[in-house]
C-alpha positions, 0 to 999 in steps of 0.5 A: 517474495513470500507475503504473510498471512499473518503478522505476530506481535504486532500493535495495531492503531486502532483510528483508521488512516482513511483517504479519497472519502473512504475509498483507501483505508488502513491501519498502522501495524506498530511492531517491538523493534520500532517498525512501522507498516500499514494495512488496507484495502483500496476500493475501484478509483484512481489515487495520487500518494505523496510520499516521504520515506521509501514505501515497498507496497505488497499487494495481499488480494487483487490487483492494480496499476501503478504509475510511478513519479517520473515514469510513463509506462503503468505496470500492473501489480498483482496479488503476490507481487509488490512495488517499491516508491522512492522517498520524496516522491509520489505515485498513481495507483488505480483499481479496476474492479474487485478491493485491492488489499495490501500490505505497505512496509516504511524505509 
C-alpha cells in the first residue's frame, strides 16, 4: 500500500475533531465525489473508538498498537501500513512515545 503524500482537490473542515483533551485531533477531508476521510495525530495515551461505518486507518508517521473488538491479541502498526475496523464495532488504539499521524478513509 502506497500512502499519499498529498491529497488534491480536497475541502478540509476547518473546526477541528478533537478527543481525549486534545490528545487525538483531526480534520475531515470532504472530497468532489462525496467522500469523506480524516486527518491527524494521536499523542502518547491509550484510546477507545466506537465506531459506525467501516474505518481503513493508515498510519502516515510513527507507530502504534491496535486492539480490535473481539480480538485478544494487539498487533503493532507502523508507518506505511494500515487497519481495517468493522462498522458497528469499537477498537484500543495505544501510542508509545513519539505523534502517531494518520490518515482514516469511511466505508
Amino acid at each position: 500500500m502506497t500512502i499519499p503524500e498529498q491529497l488534491p482537490h480536497v475541502t478540509a473542515v476547518c473546526k477541528a475533531n478533537i478527543y481525549f483533551d486534545g490528545k487525538v485531533v483531526s480534520h475531515t477531508l470532504l472530497f468532489p465525489d462525496g467522500t469523506r476521510k480524516t486527518l491527524g495525530l494521536i499523542y502518547p495515551g491509550t484510546y477507545h473508538f466506537d465506531t459506525g461505518a467501516p474505518e481503513v486507518m493508515e498510519i502516515v508517521a510513527g507507530a502504534c498498537r491496535v486492539l480490535l473488538a473481539g480480538d485478544t491479541d494487539w498487533q503493532t502498526v507502523a508507518a506505511g501500513s494500515s487497519f481495517s475496523v468493522p462498522g458497528n464495532s469499537s477498537f484500543e488504539i495505544t501510542v508509545e512515545d513519539g505523534i502517531c499521524e494518520y490518515l482514516c478513509s469511511f466505508a
